[in-house]
N, C-alpha and C positions, 0 to 999 in steps of 0.2 A: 150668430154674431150680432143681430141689429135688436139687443135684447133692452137698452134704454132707447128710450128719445131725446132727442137733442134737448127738450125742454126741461128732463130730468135731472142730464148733466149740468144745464147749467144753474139749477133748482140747488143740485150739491154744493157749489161753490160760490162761497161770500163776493157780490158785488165790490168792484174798486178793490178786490186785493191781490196782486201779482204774485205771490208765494204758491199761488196756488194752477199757475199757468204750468208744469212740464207734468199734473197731476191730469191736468184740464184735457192736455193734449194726446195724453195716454189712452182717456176713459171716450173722446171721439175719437181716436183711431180705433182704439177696440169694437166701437159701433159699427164702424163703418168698413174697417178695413184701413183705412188712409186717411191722411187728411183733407179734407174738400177744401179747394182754394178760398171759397167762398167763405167758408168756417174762418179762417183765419181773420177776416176783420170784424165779426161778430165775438171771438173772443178774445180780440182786443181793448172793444170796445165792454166788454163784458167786467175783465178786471183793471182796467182803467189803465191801458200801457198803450204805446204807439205799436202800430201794425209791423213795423219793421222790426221789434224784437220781439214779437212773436215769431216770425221768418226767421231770425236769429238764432234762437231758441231750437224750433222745430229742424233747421238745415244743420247745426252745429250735432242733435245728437243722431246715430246712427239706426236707432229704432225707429223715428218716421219718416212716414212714406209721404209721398204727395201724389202714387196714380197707386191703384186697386192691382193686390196680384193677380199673377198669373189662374187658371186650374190646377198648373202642373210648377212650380216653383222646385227648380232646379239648383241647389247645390255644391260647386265647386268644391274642394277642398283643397286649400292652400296650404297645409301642412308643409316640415321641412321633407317626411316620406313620402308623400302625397307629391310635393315640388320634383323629389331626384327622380320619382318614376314616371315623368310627363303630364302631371295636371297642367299646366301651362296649355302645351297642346289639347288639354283635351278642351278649356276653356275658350281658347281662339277655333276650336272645330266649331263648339257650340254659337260661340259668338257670331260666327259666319255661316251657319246652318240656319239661324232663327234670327238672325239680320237685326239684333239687341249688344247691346253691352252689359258687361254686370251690371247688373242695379235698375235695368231696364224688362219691360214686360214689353211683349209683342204686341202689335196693332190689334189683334183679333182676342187679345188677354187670353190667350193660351196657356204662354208658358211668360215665367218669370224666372230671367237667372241672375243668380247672385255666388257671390264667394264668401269663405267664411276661413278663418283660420285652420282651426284643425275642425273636424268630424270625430277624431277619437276613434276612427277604425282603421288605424296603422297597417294595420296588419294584411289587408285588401284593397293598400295600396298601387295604383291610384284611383280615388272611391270619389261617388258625386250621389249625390240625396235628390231623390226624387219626390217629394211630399214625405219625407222624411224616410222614403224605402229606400236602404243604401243598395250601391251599384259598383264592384271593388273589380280589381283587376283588370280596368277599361282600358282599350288603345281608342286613338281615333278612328278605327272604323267601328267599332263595337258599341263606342258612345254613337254615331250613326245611326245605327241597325237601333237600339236602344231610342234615339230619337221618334223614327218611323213607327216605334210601335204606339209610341205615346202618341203623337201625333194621331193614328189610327183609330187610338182608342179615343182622343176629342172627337173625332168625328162620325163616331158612332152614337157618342155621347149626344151630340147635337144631329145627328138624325132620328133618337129618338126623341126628342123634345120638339120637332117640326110638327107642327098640326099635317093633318093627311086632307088633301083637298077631293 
């Protein structure tokens, strides 16, 4: 992901010209993951606009972030199949399991959950993406049991990355 530098992005884009700010903000999130609060008066001041429409800009569209996902960026499907057969529930289990709201990553950036319209997997309804490995046929206890193991597997994850003293 961190395949420019921030000095290269702004190397891309002509000084003093605004056209080029929802391009700008693309190509650092895609660096970085998100956008760093910081970044934002740097490129405003970059293409010569006040710092509050760049917030404007960045808050109005649905693609940037302003914190870093999760590891495990979770899914919902709000579909109208997805809606009749209890996504609802499955998202308030989640939402009170991992103590976030959509659009929120957990303190420990574990997990990141979000809602999305449909998924397109009707059919395995009602279905939640896991890093995009779908999960169909869920009740709230199964999105549970399905929680704990991911959870399980973070911290496997992060016992193998501790130095050994």
């Amino acid at each position: 992901m961190q395949t420019n530098t921030h000095s290269e992005v702004y190397r891309r884009y002509p000084k003093g010209d605004p056209s080029w700010l929802i391009d700008m903000l693309q190509d650092l999130q895609e660096e970085r993951g998100y956008l760093a609060e910081e970044e934002m008066q740097r490129v405003a001041d970059h293409i010569g606009v006040p710092v509050s429409r760049v917030y404007g800009v960045a808050t109005f569209y649905n693609q940037f972030r302003f914190q870093p996902f999760g590891d495990y960026v979770i899914k919902v499907c709000r579909g109208t199949a997805c809606h009749v057969k209890g996504s609802f529930d499955l998202l308030t289990t989640l939402e009170t399991e991992l103590g976030v709201k959509a659009g929120e990553t957990t303190r420990d950036r574990v997990f990141t959950l979000e809602t999305v319209a449909c998924i397109g997997a009707c059919s395995i309804a009602p279905v939640i993406a896991v890093n995009e490995q779908f999960h169909g046929g869920l009740t709230t206890k199964s999105v549970q049991k399905l929680l704990r193991t991911y959870r399980a597997q973070a911290t496997k994850k992060e016992a193998a990355h501790e130095p050994v003293s």
